[in-house]
SEMI-659521 format. One record per residue: residue in one letter; x, y, z of N, C-alpha, C in turn. Coordinates in steps of 0.2 Angstrom, whole numbers, plus 5000, padded with zeros to 4 digits. Example, Ala and Ser with C-alpha at 12.3 -4.5 7.8 and 13.67 -1.06 7.14 Angstrom:
<recs>
A506649725039506249785039506649845039S506449895035506849955036506450005039
</recs>
This chain:
<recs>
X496250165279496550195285497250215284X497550275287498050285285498550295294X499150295292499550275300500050345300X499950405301500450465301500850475305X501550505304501850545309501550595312X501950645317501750695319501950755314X502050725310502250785302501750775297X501350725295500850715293501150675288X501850635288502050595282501750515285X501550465279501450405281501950375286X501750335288502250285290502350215291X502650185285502750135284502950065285X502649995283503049945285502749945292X502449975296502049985303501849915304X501849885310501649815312501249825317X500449855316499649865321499249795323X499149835327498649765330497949815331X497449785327496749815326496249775332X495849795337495349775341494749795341X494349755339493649775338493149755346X492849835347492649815353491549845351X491249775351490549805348490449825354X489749875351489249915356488549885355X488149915352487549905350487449845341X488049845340488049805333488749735335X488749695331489249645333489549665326X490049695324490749685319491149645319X491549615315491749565315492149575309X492949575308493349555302493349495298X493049515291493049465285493649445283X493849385289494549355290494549285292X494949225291495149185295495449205302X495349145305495649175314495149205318X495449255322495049295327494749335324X494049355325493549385322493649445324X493949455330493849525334494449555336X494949525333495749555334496149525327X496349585324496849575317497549585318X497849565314498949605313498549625308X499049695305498849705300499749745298X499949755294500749795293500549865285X500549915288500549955284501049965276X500750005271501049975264501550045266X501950075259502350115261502150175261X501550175259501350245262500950265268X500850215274500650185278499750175279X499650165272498850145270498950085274X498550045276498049975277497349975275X497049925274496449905272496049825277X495749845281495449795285494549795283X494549715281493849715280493249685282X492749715285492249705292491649675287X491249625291490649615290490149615295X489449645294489049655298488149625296X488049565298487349545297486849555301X486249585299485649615303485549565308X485649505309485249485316485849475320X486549505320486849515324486849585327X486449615326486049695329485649665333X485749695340485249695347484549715342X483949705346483349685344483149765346X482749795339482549865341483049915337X483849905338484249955336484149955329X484150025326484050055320484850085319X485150105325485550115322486350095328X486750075324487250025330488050055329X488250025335488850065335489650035336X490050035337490850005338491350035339X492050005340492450055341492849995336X493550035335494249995332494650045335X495150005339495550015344496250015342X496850015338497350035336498050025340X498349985342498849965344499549945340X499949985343500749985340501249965344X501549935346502249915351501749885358X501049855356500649855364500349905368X500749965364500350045364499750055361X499150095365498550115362498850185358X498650175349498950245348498350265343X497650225347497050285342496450215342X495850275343495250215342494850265336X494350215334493950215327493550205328X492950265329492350245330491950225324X491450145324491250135317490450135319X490250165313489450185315489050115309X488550095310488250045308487350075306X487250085300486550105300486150035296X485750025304485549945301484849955298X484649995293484050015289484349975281X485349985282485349985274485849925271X485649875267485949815269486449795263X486649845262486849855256487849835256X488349785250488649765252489149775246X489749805246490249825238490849775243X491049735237491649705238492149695233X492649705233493149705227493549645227X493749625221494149565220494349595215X495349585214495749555220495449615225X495649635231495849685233496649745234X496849695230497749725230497849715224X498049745219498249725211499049765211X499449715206499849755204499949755196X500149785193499949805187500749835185X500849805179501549835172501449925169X501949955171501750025165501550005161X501150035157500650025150500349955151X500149935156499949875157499049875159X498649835160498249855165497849785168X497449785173497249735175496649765179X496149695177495349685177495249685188X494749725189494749725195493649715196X493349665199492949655199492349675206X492249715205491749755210490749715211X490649665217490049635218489649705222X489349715219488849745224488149735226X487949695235487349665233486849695238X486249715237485749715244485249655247X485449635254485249575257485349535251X486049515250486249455247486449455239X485749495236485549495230485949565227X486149535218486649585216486049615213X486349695213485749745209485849795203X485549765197485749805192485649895191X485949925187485949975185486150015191X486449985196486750045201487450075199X487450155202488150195201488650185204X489250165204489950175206490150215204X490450265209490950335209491650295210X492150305207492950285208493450345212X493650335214494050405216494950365214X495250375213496150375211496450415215X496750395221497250475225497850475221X498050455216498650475213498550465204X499050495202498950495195499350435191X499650405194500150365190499850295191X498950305189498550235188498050275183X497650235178497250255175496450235177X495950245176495250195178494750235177X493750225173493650255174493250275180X492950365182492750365185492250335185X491550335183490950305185490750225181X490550195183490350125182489450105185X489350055180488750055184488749965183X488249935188488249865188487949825183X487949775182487549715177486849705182X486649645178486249605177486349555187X487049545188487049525193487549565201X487449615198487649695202488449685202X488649675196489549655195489549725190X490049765192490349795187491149785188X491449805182492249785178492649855178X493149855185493549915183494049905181X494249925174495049915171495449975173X495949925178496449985183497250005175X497350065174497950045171498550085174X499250065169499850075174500050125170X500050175173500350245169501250265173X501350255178502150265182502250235188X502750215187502950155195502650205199X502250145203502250185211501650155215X501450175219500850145222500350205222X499550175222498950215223498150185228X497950205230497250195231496550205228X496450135228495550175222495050155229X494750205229494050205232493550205228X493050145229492450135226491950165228X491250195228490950205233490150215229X489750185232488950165229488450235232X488350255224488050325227487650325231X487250285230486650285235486650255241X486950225243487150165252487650195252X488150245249488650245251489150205254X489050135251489450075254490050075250X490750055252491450045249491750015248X492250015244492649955243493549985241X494049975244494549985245495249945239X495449965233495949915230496549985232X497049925234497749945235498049935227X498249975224498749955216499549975215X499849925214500649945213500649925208X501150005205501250015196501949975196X502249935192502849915192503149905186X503849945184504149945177504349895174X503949895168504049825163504749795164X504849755165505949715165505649715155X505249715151505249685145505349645143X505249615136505349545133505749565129X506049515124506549525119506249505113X505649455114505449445107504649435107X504549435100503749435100503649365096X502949335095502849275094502249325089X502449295083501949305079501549265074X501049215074500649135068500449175063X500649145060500349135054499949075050X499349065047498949125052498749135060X498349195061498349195068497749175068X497149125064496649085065496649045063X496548995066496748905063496248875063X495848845058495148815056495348745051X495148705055495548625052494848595052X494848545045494248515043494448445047X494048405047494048325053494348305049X494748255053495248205050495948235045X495948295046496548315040497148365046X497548375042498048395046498348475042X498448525046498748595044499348605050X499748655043500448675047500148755048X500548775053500648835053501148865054X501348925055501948945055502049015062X502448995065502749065070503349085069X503249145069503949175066504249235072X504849255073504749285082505149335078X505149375082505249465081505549475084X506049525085506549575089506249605092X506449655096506349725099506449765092X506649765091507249815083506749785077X506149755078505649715070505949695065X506349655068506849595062506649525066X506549485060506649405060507249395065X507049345070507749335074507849275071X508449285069508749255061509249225067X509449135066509949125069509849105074X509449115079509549125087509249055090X508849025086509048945090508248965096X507948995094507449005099507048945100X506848915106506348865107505648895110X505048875104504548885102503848825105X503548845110503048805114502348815111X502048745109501248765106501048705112X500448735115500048695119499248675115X498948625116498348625114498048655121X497448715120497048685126496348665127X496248615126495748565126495448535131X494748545132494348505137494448445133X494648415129494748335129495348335124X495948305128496548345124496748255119X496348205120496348165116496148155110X495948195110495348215100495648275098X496248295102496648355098497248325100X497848355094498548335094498848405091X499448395091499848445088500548405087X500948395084501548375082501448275079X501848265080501748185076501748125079X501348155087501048085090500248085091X500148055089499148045088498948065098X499448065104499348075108499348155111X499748175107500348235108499848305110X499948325115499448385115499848465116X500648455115501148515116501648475114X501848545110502448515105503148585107X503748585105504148605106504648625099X504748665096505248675091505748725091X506448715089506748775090506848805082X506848875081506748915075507148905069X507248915064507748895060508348965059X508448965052509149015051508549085048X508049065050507749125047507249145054X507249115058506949135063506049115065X505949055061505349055061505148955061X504748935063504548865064504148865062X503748795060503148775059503048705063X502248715066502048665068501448635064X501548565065500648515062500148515066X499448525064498948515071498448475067X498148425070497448375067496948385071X496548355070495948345074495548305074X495248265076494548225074494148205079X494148285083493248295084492948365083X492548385082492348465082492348475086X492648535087492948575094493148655091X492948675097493148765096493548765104X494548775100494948805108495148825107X495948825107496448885108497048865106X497648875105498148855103498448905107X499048895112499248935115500148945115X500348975112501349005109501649005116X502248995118502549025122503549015120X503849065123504449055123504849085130X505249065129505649095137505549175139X505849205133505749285134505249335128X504649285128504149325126503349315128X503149365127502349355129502049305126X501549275131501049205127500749265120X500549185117500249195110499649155110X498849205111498349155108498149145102X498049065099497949055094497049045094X496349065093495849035091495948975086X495548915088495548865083494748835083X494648815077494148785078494248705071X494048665075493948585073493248555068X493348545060492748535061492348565054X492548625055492548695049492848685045X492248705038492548685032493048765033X493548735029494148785028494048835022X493548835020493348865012492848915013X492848965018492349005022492349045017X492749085013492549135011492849135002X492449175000492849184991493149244988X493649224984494149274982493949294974X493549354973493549374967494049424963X493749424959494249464953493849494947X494049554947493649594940493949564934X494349544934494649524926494749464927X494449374924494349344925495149334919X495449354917496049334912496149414911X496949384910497349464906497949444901X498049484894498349494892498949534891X499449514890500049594890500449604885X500749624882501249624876502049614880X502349564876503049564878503249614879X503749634886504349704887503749764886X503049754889502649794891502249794897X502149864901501649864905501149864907X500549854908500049854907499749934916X499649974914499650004917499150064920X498650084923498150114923497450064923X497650004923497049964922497149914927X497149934931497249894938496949834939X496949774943496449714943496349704949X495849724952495249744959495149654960X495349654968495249614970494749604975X494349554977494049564986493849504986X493449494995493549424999492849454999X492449395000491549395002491449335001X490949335008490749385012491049425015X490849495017491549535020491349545026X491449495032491249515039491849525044X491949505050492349525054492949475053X492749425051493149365053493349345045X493149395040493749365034494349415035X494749375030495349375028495549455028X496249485029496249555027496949555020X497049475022497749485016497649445011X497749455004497549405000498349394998X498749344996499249324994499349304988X499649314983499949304978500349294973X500349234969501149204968500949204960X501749214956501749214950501849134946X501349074944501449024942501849014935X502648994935503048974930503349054928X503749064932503949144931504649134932X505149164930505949184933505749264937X505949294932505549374933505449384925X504849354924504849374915503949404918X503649374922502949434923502949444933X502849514931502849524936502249594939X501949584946501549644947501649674952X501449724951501549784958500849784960X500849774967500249804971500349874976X500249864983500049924984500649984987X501349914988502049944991502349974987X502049974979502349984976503049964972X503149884975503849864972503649804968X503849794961503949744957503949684959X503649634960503749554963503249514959X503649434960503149394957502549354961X502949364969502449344972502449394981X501849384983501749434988501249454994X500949494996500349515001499949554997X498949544995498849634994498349625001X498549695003498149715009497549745007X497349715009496249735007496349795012X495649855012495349895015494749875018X494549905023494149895027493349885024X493349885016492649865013492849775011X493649735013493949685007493949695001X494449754998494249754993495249774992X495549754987496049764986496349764979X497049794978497249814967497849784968X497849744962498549744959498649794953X499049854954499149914952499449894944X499849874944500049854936500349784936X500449764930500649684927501149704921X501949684921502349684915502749614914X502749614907503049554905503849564902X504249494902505149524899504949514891X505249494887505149474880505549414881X504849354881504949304885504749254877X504649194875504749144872503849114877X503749094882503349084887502649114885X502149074884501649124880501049134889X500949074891500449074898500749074902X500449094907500749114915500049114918X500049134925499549134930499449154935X499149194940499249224945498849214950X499249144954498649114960498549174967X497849164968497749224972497549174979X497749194985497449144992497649164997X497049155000496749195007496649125013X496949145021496649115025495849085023X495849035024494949015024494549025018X494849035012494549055007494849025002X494349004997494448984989494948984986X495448954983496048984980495749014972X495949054969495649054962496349064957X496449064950497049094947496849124942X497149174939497049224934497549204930X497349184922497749184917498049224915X498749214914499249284908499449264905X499149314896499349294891499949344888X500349334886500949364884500949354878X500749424876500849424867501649454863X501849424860502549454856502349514850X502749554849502749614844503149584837X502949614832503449624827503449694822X503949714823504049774821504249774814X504049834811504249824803504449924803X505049924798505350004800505150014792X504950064790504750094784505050194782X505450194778505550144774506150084776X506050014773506349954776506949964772X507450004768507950004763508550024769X509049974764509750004769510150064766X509550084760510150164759510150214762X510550244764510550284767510250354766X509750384771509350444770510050514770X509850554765510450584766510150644770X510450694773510450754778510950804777X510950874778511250934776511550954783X512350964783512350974787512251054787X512151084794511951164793512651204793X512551264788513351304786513451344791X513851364788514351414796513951474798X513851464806513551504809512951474809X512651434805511951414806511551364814X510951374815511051304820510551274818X510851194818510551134816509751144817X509251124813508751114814508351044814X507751044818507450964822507350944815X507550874816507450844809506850794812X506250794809505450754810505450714805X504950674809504750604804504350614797X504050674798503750714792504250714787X504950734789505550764785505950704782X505850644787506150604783505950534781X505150554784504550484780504750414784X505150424789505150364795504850354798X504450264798503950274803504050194806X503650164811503750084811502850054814X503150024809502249974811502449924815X501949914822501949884827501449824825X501549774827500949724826501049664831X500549624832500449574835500849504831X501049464833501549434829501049364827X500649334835500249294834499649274831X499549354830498849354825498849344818X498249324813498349304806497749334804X497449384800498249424798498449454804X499049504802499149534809498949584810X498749604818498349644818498849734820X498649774822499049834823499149834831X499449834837499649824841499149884845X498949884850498649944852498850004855X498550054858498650114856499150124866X499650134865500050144871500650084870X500550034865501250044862501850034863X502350034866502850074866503550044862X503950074861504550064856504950104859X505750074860506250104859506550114854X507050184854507550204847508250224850X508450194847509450204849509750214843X510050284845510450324841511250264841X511650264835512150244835512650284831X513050304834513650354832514050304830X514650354824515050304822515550284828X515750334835516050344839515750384844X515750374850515350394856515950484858X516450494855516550554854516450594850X515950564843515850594840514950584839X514550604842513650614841513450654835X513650624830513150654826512550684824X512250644830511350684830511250654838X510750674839510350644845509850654845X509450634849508650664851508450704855X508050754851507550814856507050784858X507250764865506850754871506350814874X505850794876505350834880505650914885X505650974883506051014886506751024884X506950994880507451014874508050994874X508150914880508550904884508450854876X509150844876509750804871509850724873X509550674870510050614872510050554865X510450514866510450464861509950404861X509450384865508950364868508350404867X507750364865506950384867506650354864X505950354866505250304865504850324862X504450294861503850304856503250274856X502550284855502150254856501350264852X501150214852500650194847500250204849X499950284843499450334847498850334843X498850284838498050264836497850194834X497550194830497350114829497750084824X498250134819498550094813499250084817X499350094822500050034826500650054823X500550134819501050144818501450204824X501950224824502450244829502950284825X502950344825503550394822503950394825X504650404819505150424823505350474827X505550474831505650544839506150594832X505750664834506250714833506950694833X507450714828508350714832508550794829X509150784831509250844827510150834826X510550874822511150854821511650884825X512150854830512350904836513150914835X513250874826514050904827514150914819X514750954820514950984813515450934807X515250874808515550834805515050784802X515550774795515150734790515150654792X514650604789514750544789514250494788X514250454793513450394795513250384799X512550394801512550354807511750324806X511550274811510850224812510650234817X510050214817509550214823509050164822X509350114827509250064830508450064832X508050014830507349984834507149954837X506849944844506949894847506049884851X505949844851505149834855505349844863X504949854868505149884873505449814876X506049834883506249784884506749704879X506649734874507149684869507849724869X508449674869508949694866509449674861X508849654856509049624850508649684845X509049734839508549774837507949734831X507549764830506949724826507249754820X507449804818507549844811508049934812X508149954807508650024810508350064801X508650114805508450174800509450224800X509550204792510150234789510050294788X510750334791510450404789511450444784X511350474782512150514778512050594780X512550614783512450694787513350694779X512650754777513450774770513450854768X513950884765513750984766513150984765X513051034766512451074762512751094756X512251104750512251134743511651164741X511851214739511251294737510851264732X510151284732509551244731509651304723X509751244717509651294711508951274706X508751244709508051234705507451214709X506751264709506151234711505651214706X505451164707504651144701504251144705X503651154703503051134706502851084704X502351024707502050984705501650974700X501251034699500851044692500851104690X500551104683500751184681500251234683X499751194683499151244685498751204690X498351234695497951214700497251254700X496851214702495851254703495751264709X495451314712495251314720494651334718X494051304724493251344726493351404729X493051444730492851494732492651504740X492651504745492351494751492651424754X493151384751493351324754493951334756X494251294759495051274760495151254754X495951274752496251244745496951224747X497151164746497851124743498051134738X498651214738499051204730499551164730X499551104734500151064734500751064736X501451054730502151064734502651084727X503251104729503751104724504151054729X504651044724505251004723506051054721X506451054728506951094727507651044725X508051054720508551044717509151074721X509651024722510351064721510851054715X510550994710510850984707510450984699X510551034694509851034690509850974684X510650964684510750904678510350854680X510750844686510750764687510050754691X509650804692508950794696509150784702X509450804707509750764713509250834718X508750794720508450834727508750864733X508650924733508750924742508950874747X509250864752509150824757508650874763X508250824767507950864773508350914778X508050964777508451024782509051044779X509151014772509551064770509351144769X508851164767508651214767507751244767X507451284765506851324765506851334759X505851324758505651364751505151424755X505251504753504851534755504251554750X503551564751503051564745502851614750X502551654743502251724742501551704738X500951724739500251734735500251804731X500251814729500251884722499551864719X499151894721498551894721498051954727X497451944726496951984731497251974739X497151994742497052014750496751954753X496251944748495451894751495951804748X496451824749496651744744497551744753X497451714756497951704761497951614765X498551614768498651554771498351544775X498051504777497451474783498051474790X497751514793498051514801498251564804X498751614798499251654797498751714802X499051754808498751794811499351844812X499451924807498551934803498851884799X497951904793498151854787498851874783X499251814781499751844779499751804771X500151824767500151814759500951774757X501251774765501951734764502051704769X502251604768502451594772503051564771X503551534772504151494773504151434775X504351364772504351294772504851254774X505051224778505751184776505951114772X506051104770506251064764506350994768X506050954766505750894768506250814764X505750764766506150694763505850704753X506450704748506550694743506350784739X506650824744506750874741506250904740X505450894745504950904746504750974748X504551004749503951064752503451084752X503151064755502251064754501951124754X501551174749501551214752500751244758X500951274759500351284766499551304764X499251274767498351274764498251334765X497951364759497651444759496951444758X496751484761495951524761495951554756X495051534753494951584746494351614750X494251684751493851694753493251724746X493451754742493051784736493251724733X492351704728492251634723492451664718X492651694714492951714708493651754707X494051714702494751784703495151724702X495951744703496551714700497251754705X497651684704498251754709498851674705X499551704709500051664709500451644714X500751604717501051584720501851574716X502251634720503051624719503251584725X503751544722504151514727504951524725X505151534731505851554731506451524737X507251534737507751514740508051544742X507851584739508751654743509151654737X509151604731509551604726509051634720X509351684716509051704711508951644705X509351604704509351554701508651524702X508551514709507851444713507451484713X506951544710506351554710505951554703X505251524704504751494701504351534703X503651534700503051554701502451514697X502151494700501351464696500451514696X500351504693499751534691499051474695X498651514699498151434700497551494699X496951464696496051494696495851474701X495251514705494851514709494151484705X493651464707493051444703492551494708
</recs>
């Protein structure tokens, strides 16, 4: 019922007097007091809600259908009568509890709707909901239980007031909830346990931990909060919490980090609650149970042990973790701590940051990865990596940390000589081909030892005599220049070449290049190098005087050897210069590759005054040709003779 002006607004805070006057039915308000006369005061939209009851043998004898009035009285003023119709065929009965809810923005609250015929609740019947305004949420259609109860969740969408009308499709019987929305005042901290399921075996004793949150989701660091745990126990002598055998509520205030722990015992089975509270935050329920073995579930692991090499990664070989049985009630975090660590092993999981200990967050099958595992170049050969979950098994995974020992080849301290390039020239990449540098990687603790495997890695540092003057550096990946780069061990024999460099200044002298196992910074060995002019190549020999090829095979006519010095036999240095070779022979006799086929290619002069010359196709099985080799100086050219078979 609503109480209008003559303008059709509510009107409010109104102080009525309701008079029930029967006719052929007895009505009566479902009230203490006068049965037949109410107060009632209007809400602020001048709604009221008065609620009547009528039982069949209060109907005169014969009446099917009965009648009444409600008489409405304001200041002793009649200002309206309510004729109410009573159809005594339908005995049908909706009542709501509460009947007035008030409800928080984003909040909601359980409103319970009985509906009975002669007494009896009846399942499977329809509720219709109507909401006159929109700043409450609820659904429309509901139907009953088992004992003709259905559950309306009213929610708060904007301060204000509304009415919900219930109404039972088929008796079209009703039921009236007044609801006031009201704006959260807010809390200022949140209560979070750790864990938030507590399961304690008889007779033994666990801590837990709360740790309280900001509005802003920071630790409230400092702030001295006092922290309320209640047991709540239908038998609160066989539970305790703190450090009296009687104690069933404890109190702590938080530390400098914003977090507390309390103890909890037990020694009876029991399943109850643990319930948080603090001045200015919402309760916290804990689920506990008393009793339960604590070892509910198991934490496995793909890799029962791992190995890793000092000052290396271990990476693309992830170690797959999970909890099983995977039900609702396991674990979602598995925890992780590095045993006997500074930072010399450490793993990355799924945050992707480097740590020795930590959380992995399972996926919704329980299944979770620690992405990679790297060690320092440690002296510490074991380590471990304890895995543990709420409720679950603890397990550890072994890590083995193997050492390197590097061997640089060739192992001599003289210095490799190098040309510088002549005026107007530009320096060329000087390769490991060119100057036969290589480093054997191996396992240190093996016997014999073995070759280190294939991924490897090694550092190389260039060392200038002076950081103003770079005599060389390394050609990096896209042609970028630096005094630094790596290397890595790309088959089974553990060996590792030296990175390209190239010479980047026009000055004579020395310089080395430091070796280092990854993450060491002590070098394992160095590589001597002499940057001196160039000098014009006055003699070539070949290897032998005469060479044999097959006919229809690939042929190796081997290499010369270029001189700049013909007395004293003094070689080449690498990249001081090119041998260019000619075939002087058939058409059908060319270099393998060369598109077209061509009869001349060009070398560069390698470690020990070397050039190899380039594998040629014999296409026809009989026949003869010759191979010149040349410099640019009419001095430095040679030619050899080879047969075909």
């Amino acid at each position: 019922m609503h109480l209008v002006n003559e303008h059709g607004g509510g009107v409010g805070d109104a102080h009525l007097v309701l008079t029930l006057e029967n006719g052929d039915a007895q009505v009566m308000f479902n009230v203490e007091g006068n049965p037949q006369q109410q107060k009632f005061t209007t809400d602020s939209d001048g709604g009221l809600v008065g609620n009547f009851t009528l039982r069949k043998e209060q109907l005169k004898a014969g009446t099917k259908i009965g009648g009444a009035k409600l008489h409405v009285s304001m200041n002793s003023e009649l200002i309206g009568t309510v004729n109410i119709r009573v159809v005594a065929s339908t005995a049908w009965a909706l009542v709501a509890d509460p009947t007035t809810v008030t409800v928080d923005v984003s909040g909601s609250k359980d409103v319970k709707l009985i509906l009975k015929e002669d007494g009896i609740g009846k399942i499977g019947e329809v509720l219709e909901v109507d909401i006159d305004k929109e700043n409450i949420s609820g659904e429309k259609t509901l139907k009953t239980d088992t004992d003709g109860v259905a559950t309306l969740k009213l929610g708060g969408k904007i301060p204000g007031t509304a009415t919900v009308t219930v109404t039972h499709t088929r008796s079209k019987a009703q039921a009236i909830v007044k609801v006031e929305v009201t704006a959260v005042t807010g809390k200022h901290y949140t209560l979070k346990p750790e864990p938030a399921t507590l399961k304690v075996e008889l007779s033994t004793q666990k801590d837990f931990k709360v740790v309280v949150w900001d509005n802003s989701k920071n630790q409230a660091a400092g702030r001295g909060i006092a922290v309320t745990v209640t047991v709540d126990s239908k038998d609160l002598k066989d539970l305790k919490v703190g450090p009296n055998t009687d104690q069933t509520t404890d109190t702590k205030t938080t530390d400098d980090q914003g977090e507390v722990t309390f103890t909890f015992a037990g020694t009876k089975p029991e399943t109850t609650t643990l319930t948080l509270s603090a001045s200015d935050a919402e309760e916290v329920k804990i689920p506990l149970s008393v009793g339960v073995s604590s070892t509910l579930y198991l934490i496995q692991s793909d890799k029962p042990a791992v190995s890793i090499l000092a000052g290396q990664t271990i990476a693309n070989a992830p170690i797959h973790i999970s909890v099983v049985p995977h039900d609702g009630d396991a674990p979602k975090i598995v925890h992780f701590n590095i045993i006997k660590t500074g930072l010399f092993v450490m793993v990355k999981a799924k945050d992707a940051i480097w740590r020795t200990h930590g959380d992995i967050v399972l996926d919704k099958n329980g299944n979770g990865i620690i992405d990679e595992i790297r060690a320092a170049n440690i002296t510490e050969k074991t380590y471990q990596i304890d895995l543990t979950a709420t409720d679950a098994k603890p397990i550890s995974i072994p890590v083995t940390v193997q050492s390197l020992m590097l061997n640089v080849q060739p192992a001599s301290t003289d210095a490799n000589p190098l040309s510088l390039p002549g005026a107007g020239q530009d320096p060329m990449p000087i390769t490991s081909g060119m100057t036969g540098c290589v480093v054997m990687v191996s396992l240190a603790e093996t016997h014999p030892l073995k070759p280190a495997p294939v991924g490897t890695e090694v550092d190389f540092v260039i060392v200038n005599p002076s950081s103003a003057s770079n005599l060389a550096q390394f050609v990096l990946a896209g042609g970028a220049l630096d005094l630094k780069a790596s290397g890595q061990v790309k088959s089974e024999t553990g060996l590792i070449a030296l990175p390209t460099f190239k010479l980047t200044n026009s000055q004579l002298g020395h310089f080395h290049i430091d070796v280092y196992a990854k993450g060491q910074t002590i070098p394992a060995g160095h590589f001597y190098f002499l940057v001196r002019e160039a000098q014009p190549i006055v003699k070539i020999e070949f290897d032998a005087e005469k060479h044999t090829g097959t006919g229809g095979y690939p042929f190796s006519p081997g290499y010369v050897v270029a001189y700049v010095n013909d007395h004293e036999r003094v070689p080449a240095m690498p990249g001081e210069g090119r041998v260019n070779f000619t075939i002087e022979g058939p058409n059908t006799y060319y270099f393998t590759g060369s598109e077209p086929h061509s009869q001349t290619a060009s070398v560069l002069i390698g470690r020990g005054g070397r050039a190899v010359i380039p594998q040629i196709t014999l296409e026809t099985a009989a026949g003869s040709f010759t191979i010149l080799a040349s410099s640019g100086n009419a001095k430095a050219t040679k030619s050899n003779p080879y047969e075909v078979d």
